[in-house]
C-alpha positions as CSV (number, residue, x, y, z in Angstrom):
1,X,-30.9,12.6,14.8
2,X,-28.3,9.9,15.5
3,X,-26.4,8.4,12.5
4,X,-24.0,5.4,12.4
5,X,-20.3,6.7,11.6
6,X,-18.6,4.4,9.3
7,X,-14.7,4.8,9.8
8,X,-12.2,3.6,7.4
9,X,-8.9,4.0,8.9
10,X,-8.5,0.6,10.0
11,X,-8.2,-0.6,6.3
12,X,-5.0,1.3,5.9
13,X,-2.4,-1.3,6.5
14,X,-4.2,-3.9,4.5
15,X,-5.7,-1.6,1.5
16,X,-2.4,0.5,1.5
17,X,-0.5,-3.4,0.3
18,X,-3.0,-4.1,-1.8
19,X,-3.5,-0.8,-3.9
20,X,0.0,-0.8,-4.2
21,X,0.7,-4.7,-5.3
22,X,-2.6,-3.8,-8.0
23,X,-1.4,-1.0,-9.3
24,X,2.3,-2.4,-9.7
25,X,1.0,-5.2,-11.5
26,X,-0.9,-3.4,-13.6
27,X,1.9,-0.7,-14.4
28,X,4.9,-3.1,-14.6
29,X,3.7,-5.8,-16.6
30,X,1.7,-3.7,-18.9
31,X,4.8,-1.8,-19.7
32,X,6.8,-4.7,-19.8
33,X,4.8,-6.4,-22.0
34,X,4.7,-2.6,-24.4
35,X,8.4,-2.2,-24.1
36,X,9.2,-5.8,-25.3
37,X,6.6,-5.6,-28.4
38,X,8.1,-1.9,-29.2
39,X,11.2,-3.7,-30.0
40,X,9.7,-6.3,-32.3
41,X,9.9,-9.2,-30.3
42,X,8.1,-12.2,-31.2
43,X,4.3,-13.0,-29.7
44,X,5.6,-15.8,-27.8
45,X,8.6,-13.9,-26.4
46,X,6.6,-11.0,-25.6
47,X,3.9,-13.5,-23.5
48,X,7.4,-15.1,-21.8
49,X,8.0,-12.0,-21.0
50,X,4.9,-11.1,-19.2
51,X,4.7,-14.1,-17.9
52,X,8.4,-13.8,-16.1
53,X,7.5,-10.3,-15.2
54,X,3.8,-11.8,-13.2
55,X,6.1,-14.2,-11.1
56,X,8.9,-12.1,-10.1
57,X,6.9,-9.6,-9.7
58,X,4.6,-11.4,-7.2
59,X,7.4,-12.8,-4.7
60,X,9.0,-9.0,-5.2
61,X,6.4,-7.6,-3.7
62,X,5.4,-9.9,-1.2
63,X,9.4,-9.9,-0.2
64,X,9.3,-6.1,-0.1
65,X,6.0,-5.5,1.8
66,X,7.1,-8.5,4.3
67,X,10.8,-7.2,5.2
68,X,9.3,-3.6,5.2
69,X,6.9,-3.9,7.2
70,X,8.7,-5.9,9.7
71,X,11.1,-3.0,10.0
72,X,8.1,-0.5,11.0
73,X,7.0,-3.8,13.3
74,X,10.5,-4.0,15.1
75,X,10.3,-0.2,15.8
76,X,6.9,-0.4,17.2
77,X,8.3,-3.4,19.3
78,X,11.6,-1.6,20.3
79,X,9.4,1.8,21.3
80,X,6.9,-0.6,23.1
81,X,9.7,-2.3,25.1
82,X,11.4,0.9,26.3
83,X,7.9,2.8,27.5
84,X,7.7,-0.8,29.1
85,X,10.6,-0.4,31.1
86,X,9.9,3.2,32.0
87,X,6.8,2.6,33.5
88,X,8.2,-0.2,35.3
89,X,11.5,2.2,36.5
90,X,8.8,5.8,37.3
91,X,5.4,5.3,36.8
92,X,4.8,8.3,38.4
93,X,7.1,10.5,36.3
94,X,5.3,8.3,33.0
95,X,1.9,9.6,34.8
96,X,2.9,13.5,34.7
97,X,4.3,12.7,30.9
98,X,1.0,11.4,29.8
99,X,-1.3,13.9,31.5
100,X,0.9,17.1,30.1
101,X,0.5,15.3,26.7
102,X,-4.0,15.9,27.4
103,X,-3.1,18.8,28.9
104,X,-1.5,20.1,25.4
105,X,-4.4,18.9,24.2
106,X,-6.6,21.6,25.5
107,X,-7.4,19.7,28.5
108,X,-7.5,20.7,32.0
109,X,-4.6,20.5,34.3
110,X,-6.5,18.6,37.0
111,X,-8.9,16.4,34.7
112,X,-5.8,16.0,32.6
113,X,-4.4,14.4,35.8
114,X,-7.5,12.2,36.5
115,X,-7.7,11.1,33.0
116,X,-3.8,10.0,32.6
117,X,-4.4,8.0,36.2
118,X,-7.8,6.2,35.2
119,X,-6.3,5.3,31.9
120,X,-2.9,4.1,33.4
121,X,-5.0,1.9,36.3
122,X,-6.7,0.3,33.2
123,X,-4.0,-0.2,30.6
124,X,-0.8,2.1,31.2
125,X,1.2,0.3,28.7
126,X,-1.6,1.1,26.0
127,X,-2.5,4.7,27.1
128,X,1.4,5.6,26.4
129,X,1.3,3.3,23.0
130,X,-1.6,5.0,21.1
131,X,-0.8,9.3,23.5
132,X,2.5,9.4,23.5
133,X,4.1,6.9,21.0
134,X,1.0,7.0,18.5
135,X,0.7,3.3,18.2
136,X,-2.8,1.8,17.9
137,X,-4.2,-1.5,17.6
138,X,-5.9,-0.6,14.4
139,X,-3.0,0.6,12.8
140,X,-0.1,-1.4,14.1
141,X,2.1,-3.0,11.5
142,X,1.5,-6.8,10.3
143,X,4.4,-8.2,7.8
144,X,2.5,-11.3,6.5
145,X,-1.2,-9.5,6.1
146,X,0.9,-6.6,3.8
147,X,2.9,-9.3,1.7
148,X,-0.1,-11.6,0.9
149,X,-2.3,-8.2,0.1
150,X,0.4,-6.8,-2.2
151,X,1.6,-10.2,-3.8
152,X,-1.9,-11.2,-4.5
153,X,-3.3,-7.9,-5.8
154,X,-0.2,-7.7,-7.9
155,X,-1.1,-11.5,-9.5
156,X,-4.3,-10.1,-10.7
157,X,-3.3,-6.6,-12.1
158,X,-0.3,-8.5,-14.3
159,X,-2.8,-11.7,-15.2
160,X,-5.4,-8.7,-16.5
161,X,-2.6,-7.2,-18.6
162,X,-1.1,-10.5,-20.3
163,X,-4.4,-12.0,-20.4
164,X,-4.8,-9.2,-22.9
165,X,-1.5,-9.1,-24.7
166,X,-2.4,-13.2,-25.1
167,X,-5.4,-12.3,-26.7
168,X,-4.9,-9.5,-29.0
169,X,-3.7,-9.6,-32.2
170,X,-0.2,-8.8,-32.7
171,X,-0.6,-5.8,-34.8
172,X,-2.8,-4.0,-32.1
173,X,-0.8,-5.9,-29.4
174,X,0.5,-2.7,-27.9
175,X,-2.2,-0.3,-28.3
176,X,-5.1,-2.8,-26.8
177,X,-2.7,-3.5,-23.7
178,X,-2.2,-0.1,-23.5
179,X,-5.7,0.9,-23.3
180,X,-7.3,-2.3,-21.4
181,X,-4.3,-1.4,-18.9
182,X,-5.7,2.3,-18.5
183,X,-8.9,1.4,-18.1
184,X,-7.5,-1.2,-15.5
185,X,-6.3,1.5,-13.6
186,X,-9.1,3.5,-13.7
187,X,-11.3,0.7,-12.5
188,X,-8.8,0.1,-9.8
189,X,-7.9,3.5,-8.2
190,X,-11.9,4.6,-8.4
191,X,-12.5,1.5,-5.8
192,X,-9.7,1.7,-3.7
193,X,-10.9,5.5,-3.7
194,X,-14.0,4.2,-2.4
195,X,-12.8,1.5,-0.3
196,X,-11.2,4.4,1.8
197,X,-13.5,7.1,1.2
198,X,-12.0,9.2,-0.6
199,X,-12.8,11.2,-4.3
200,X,-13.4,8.1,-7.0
201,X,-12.8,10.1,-9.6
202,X,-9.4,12.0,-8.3
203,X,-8.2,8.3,-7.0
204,X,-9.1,7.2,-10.7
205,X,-7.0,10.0,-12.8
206,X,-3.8,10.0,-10.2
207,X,-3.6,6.5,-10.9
208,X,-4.5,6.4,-14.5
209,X,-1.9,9.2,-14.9
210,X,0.9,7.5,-13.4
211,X,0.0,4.3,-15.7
212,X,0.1,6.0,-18.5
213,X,3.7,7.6,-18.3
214,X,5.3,4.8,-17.3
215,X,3.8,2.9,-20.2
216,X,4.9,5.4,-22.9
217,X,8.1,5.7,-21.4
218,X,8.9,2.0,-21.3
219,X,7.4,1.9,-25.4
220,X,9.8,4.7,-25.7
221,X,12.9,2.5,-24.4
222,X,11.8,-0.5,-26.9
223,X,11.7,2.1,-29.6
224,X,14.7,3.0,-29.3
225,X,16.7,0.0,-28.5
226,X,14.7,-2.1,-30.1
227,X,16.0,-5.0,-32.5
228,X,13.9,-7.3,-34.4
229,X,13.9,-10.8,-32.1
């Protein structure tokens, strides 16, 4: 029987940013939001606080993902550009490159041959981007796509967390932001498991895990430095 195969891969660069931006969110203003309450700070100092943390977190990320990923984008570019000029200075000596590269493969020496020429004829720039470089279409850097994804995702996971530290009263303050956050997490590495196929319930711990340290390790810092605000 013939089935439809449903691949994922081409969420990577998009899903990778916003998994990411999410889960920073999430993490950073949540613990934020503990550490400043673990040193008795004042409800309205502690929503400042979260508040500060949302926006600068929001343009950090976006910031981060865009320069980053314009690094990996220049590189692809650069790599692009020199295979441009080789196949422009020896395309037969590009030709021979590309069909050893099939025939490491497992492929034939002469059909390796044939193949490297009928891809070339048809696009030679491409057949050497995605064989030999490992540059595809569906996975090719884009700077803006990453820093929306990331800065938005991020904007939700930290609204979630202060909407909760608004809302709560300040003697549960930190243990409702610390649970809502958790299950936050959960919630959010169980679909982005999902979104790319893989275990929801392994993406939902890792994730939940990480949360949780870095929460009890920033209520740890307000502990201990604390001082009544």
């Amino acid at each position: 029987m013939s089935h439809a195969e449903i691949h994922r891969s081409h969420r990577v660069g998009w899903l990778r940013a916003a998994v990411l931006g999410a889960n920073d969110g999430i993490v950073s203003t949540a613990s934020l939001i503990i550490g400043v309450a673990a040193a008795n700070t004042a409800h309205e100092g502690v929503l400042l606080a979260g508040v500060s943390g949302l926006v600068a977190g929001a343009m950090s990320m976006a910031a981060g993902e865009y320069v980053s990923v314009s690094s990996q984008s220049d590189t692809e570019n650069a790599d692009l550009e020199l295979e441009r000029e080789s196949l422009e200075e020896d395309i037969e000596f590009e030709k021979d490159e590309l069909a050893a590269i099939y025939e490491g493969r497992g492929v034939e020496p002469l059909l390796a041959q044939k193949v490297a020429e009928q891809l070339m004829a048809h696009d030679a720039l491409g057949a050497h981007a995605r064989d030999e470089i490992g540059i595809s279409k569906s996975g090719n850097a884009r700077p803006v796509q990453a820093a929306f994804s990331s800065a938005g995702t991020f904007s939700i996971g930290a609204a979630l967390a202060l909407v909760v530290a608004w809302v709560a009263p300040v003697n549960l303050l930190i243990l409702l932001v610390a649970v809502f956050s958790l299950v936050f997490l959960a919630l959010l590495g169980g679909i982005a498991a999902r979104a790319g196929g893989a275990s929801i319930t392994a993406g939902a711990i890792r994730v939940t895990f990480w949360g949780a340290l870095a929460m009890a390790l920033t209520a740890g810092v307000g502990r201990i430095f604390g001082v009544v605000a």
